[in-house]
LOKOL-225734 format. One line per 10 residues: number of its first residue (from 0); their letters; for each residue y negated, x, z of C-alpha. Coordinates in steps of 0.25 Angstrom, whole numbers, plus 5000, padded with zeros to 4 digits. Example, Ala and Ser with C-alpha at 12.3 -4.5 7.8 and 13.67 -1.06 7.14 Angstrom:
0	as	5018,5049,5031  5004,5055,5029
This chain:
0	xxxxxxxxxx	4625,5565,5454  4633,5553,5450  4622,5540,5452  4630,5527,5455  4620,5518,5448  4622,5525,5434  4635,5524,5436  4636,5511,5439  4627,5507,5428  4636,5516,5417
10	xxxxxxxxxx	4649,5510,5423  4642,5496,5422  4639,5497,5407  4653,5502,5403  4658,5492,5411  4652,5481,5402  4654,5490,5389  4668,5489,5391  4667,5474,5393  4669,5472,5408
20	xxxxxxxxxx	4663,5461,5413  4649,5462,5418  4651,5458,5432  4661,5468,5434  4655,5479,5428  4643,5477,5437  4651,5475,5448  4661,5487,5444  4649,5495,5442  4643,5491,5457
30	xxxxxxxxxx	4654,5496,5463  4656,5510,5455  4640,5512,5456  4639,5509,5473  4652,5517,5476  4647,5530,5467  4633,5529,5476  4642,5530,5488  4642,5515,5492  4654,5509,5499
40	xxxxxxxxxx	4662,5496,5492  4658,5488,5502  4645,5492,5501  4645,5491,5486  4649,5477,5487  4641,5470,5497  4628,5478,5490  4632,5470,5477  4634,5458,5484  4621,5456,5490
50	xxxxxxxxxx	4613,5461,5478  4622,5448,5471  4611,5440,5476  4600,5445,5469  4603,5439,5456  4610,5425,5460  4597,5417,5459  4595,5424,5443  4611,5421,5442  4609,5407,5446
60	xxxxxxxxxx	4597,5404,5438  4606,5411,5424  4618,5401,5429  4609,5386,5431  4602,5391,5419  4613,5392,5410  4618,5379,5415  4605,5373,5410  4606,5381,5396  4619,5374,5395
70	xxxxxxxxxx	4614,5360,5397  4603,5362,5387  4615,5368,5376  4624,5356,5379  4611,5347,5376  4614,5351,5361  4601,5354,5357  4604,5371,5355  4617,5366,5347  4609,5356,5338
80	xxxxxxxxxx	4599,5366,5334  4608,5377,5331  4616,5367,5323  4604,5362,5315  4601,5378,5312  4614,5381,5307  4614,5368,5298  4600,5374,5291  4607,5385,5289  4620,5380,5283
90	xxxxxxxxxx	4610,5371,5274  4602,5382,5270  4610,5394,5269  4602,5404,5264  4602,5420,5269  4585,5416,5272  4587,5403,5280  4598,5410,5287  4587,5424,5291  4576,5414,5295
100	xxxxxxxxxx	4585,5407,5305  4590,5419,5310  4575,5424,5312  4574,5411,5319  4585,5414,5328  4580,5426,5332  4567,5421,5336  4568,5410,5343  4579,5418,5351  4569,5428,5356
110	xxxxxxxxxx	4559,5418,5356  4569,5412,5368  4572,5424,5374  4558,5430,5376  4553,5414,5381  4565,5416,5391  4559,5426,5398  4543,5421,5401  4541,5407,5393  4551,5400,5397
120	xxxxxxxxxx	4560,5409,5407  4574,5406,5406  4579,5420,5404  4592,5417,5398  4594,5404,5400  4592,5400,5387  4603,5409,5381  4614,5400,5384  4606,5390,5379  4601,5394,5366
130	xxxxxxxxxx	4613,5406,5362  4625,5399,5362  4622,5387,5352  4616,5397,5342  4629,5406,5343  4635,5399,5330  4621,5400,5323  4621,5417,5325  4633,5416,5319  4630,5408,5308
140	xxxxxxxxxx	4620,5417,5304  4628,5430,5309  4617,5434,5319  4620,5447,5326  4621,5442,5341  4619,5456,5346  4603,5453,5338  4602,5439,5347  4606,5447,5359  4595,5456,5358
150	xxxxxxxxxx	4585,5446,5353  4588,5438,5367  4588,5451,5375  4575,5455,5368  4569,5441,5374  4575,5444,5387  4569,5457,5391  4556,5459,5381  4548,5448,5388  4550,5451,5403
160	xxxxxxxxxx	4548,5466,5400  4534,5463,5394  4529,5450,5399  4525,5444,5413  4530,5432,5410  4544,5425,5416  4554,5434,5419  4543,5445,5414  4535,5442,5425  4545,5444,5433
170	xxxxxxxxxx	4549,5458,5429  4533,5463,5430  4531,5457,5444  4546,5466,5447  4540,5479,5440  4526,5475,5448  4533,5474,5460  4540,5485,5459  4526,5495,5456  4523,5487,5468
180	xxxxxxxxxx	4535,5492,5477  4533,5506,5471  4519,5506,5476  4513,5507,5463  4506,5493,5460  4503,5489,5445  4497,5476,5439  4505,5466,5435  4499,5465,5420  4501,5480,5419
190	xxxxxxxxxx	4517,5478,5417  4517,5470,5404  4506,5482,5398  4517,5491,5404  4528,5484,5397  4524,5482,5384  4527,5496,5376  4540,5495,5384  4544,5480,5378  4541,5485,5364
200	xxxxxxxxxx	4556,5492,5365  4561,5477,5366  4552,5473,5352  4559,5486,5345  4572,5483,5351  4573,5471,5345  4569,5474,5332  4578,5485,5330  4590,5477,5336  4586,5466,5325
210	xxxxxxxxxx	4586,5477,5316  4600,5482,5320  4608,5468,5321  4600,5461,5309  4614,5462,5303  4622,5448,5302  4635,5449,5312  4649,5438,5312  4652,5430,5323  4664,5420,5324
220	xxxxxxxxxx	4659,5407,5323  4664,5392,5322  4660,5384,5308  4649,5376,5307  4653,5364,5299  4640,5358,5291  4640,5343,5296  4629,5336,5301  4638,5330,5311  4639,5346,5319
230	xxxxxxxxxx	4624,5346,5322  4623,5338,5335  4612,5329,5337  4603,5330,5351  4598,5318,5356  4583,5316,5360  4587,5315,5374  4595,5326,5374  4584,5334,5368  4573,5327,5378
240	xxxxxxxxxx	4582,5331,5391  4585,5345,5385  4571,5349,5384  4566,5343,5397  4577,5350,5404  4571,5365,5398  4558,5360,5403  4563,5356,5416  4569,5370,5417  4558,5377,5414
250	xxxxxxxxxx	4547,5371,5421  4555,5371,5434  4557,5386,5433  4544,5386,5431  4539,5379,5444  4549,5384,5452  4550,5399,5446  4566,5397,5447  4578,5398,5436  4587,5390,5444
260	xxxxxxxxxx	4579,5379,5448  4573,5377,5432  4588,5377,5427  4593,5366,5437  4580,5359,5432  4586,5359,5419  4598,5355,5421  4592,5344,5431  4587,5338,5418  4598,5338,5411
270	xxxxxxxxxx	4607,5333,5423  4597,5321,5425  4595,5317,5411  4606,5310,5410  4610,5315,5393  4623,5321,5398  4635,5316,5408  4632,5326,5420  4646,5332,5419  4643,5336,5405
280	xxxxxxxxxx	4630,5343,5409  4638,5349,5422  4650,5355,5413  4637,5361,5404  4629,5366,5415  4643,5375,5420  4645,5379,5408  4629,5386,5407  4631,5391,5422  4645,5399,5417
290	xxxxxxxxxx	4636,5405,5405  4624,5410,5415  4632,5413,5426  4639,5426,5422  4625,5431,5419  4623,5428,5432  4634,5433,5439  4631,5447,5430  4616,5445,5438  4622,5446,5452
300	xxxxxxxxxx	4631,5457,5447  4619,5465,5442  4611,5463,5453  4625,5467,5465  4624,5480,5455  4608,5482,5455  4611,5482,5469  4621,5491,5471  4615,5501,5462  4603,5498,5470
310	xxxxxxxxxx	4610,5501,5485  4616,5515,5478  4604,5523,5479  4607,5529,5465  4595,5522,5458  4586,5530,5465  4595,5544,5465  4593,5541,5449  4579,5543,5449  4579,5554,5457
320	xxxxxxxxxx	4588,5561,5447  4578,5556,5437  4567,5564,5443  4573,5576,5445  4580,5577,5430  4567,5574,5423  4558,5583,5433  4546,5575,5429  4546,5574,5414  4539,5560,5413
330	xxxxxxxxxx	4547,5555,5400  4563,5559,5405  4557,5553,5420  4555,5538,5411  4567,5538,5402  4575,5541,5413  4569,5533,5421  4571,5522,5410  4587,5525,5410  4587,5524,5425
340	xxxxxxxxxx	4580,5510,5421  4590,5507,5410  4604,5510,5420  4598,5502,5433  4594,5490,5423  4607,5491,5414  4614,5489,5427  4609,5481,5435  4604,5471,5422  4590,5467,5427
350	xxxxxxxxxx	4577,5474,5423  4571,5464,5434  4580,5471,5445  4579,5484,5439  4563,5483,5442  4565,5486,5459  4574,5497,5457  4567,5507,5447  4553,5503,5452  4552,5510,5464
360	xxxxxxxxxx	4559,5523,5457  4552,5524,5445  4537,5519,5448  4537,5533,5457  4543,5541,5447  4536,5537,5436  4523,5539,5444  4528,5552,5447  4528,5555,5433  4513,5550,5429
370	xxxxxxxxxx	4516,5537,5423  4504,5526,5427  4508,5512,5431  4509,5506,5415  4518,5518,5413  4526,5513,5426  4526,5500,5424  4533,5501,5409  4544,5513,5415  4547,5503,5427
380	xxxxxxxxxx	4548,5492,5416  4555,5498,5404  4567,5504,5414  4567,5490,5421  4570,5483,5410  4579,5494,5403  4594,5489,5402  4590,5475,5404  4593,5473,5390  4607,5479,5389
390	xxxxxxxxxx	4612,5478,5403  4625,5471,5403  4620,5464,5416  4606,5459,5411  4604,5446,5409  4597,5451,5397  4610,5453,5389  4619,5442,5396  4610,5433,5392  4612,5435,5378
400	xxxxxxxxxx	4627,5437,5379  4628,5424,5386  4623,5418,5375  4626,5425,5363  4642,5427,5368  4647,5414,5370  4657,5413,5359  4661,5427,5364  4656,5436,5351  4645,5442,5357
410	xxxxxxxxxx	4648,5455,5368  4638,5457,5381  4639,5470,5381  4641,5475,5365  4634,5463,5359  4622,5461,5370  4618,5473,5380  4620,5484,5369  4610,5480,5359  4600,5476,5369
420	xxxxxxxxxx	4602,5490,5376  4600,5497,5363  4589,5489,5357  4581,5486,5369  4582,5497,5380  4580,5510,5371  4567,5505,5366  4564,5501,5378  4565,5512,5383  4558,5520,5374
430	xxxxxxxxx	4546,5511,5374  4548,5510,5388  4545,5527,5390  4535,5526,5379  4527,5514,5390  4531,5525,5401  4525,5537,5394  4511,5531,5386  4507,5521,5397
């Protein structure tokens, strides 16, 4: 029997491979996937439209925080730092120099990313901020952008997979909730236990996709000319503003638990500062919005195609068909169970909103097969977050492409979702059934 959310979810992934845009591939994909399940056009639509909603507070939080990261860039501060690196390694131009400021690169990077998540939570806000000026350095020292991409994706996904803080708390209270709706309640320190064999596919993902794009790769670039006049000095005030403006943001989101209302806080301060004429900071703040906002619009999309797929009724029909083809057999009922996890998450791009749907089919199911809560908890887990990282509609892989694609040399699909599917949803499954079988 032909299932309309497979479908969908294959026709989706084509879609993109073959370069179409995002949007309309979800959208495309939408309307295929509701008129296979037997749904009308108009029925399809209107289902779309409502489930739009959902993601428009996310999408508006992406869009003011981009303004804000591009009010920090215009500040200078990224662009003068970048420039004082590629100047120490001009001066000192030695094949060691050049490796240790890589290694540094590479650090701090996941440093940010995994501090995005829990320590500071911006999500990817701070892509458009940091990326783009350090484009020209990734160059200079040939880095393979396809390695920056996953180290970024690594930061995005590990932290919220294992820790209960920021976003990470978030997901654990979903997974909690969900136990709770399937009537099967679990402690809320239980689900980091759960998760910890599990985020160990992300370490060995990593290392083996650092491994794998070690190798130096060529990217156009313009020529940096040695003068000391090229290195644009920031004022103090400028410095001082900056700073308090990130402050402002933070603690605001803080307070008041909200993206938006930290990101207008932000750019409050830089508005009221005075340092820059307010049409200046206006053109600037656009130009960050235009960034963010297709990630954005790409939530809603994802979140009109959760819910179509959702109103089908073929979710469900997929793990009835899983329960009669594996009769039982507890390890082909958890890797299929983490396929089914992988298509849902794949399409609709969010392990967070893939949570509500598998939970109230799969805690039953698994129980049916004898696993215990910790066994549970890491299945519902793991096929949560499957196909977060690779999903051409997570904002785990736009993210990085925003950033890393600005000059046009770096492709979403080739360059950003394939290496993160391959590197960090394979041993993530595998440690993922490992969790599922020894807890």
């Amino acid at each position: 029997m032909i299932n309309a959310v497979v479908i969908a979810v294959i026709l989706m992934i084509i879609l993109c491979l073959c370069r179409l845009n995002v949007v309309i591939s979800l959208f495309i994909s939408s309307l295929v996937g509701g008129l296979i399940s037997g749904m009308s056009l108009n029925k399809v639509i209107s289902v779309f439209g409502k489930n739009i909603v959902d993601g428009s507070e996310v999408a508006l939080s992406y869009a003011l925080l981009g303004g804000f990261a591009a009010l920090i860039s215009y500040s200078g501060i990224t662009d003068y730092l970048v420039n004082k690196i590629i100047r120490a390694i001009h001066t000192e131009n030695s094949r060691l120099s050049r490796v240790k400021v890589k290694v540094i690169i590479i650090v701090a990077l996941l440093a940010m990313s995994i501090m995005s998540q829990n320590l500071i939570p911006v999500h990817i806000a701070f892509i458009p901020i940091v990326i783009p000026p350090l484009i020209s350095l990734f160059n200079d020292l040939k880095i393979d952008r396809r390695l920056i991409g996953l180290v970024i994706g690594f930061g995005l996904c590990w932290p919220y997979v294992l820790l209960p803080y920021g976003f990470g708390q978030i997901f654990h209270q979903i997974i909690q909730s969900g136990f709770q709706k399937a009537h099967h309640p679990i402690e809320f320190n239980m689900i980091w236990k759960a998760m910890l064999i599990p985020s160990m596919g992300y370490i060995v993902g990593l290392i083996l996709g650092m491994i794998v794009y070690r190798k130096p790769r060529d990217y156009k670039t313009e020529t940096y000319v040695e003068n000391e006049d090229t290195v644009t000095e920031v004022r103090t005030y400028v410095l001082v503003v900056t700073v308090v403006a990130i402050l402002a943001t933070f603690l605001v989101q803080t307070f008041t638990d909200s993206m938006i209302f930290g990101a207008l806080a932000g750019v409050l301060v830089f508005f009221i500062s005075g340092v820059y004429k307010w049409n200046e900071l206006d053109s600037q703040f656009v130009e960050g919005i235009k960034i963010m906002s297709f990630i954005g619009v790409v939530i809603l999309s994802a979140n009109g195609f959760a819910g179509v797929m959702n109103a089908t009724g073929d979710i469900q029909k997929l793990v009835s068909s899983l329960t009669e083809i594996t009769s039982g057999h507890k390890l082909i009922s958890i890797i299929a169970m983490y396929i089914i996890g992988l298509i849902v998450t794949l399409g609709i791009g969010s392990s967070f909103a893939t949570i509500p749907i598998i939970a109230t089919l799969f805690i039953p199911l698994g129980a049916s097969l004898g696993l215990d809560s910790m066994a549970l908890i890491a299945l519902v887990g793991t096929a949560s977050a499957l196909g977060d990282s690779g999903s051409p509609a997570s904002d785990s892989t736009l993210g990085p492409t925003a950033g890393l694609a600005v000059d046009g040399q770096h492709d979403h699909i080739r360059d950003t979702c394939i290496p993160n599917f391959i590197f960090y949803n394979v041993p993530l499954m595998i440690f993922g059934t490992i969790a599922a079988m020894v807890l």
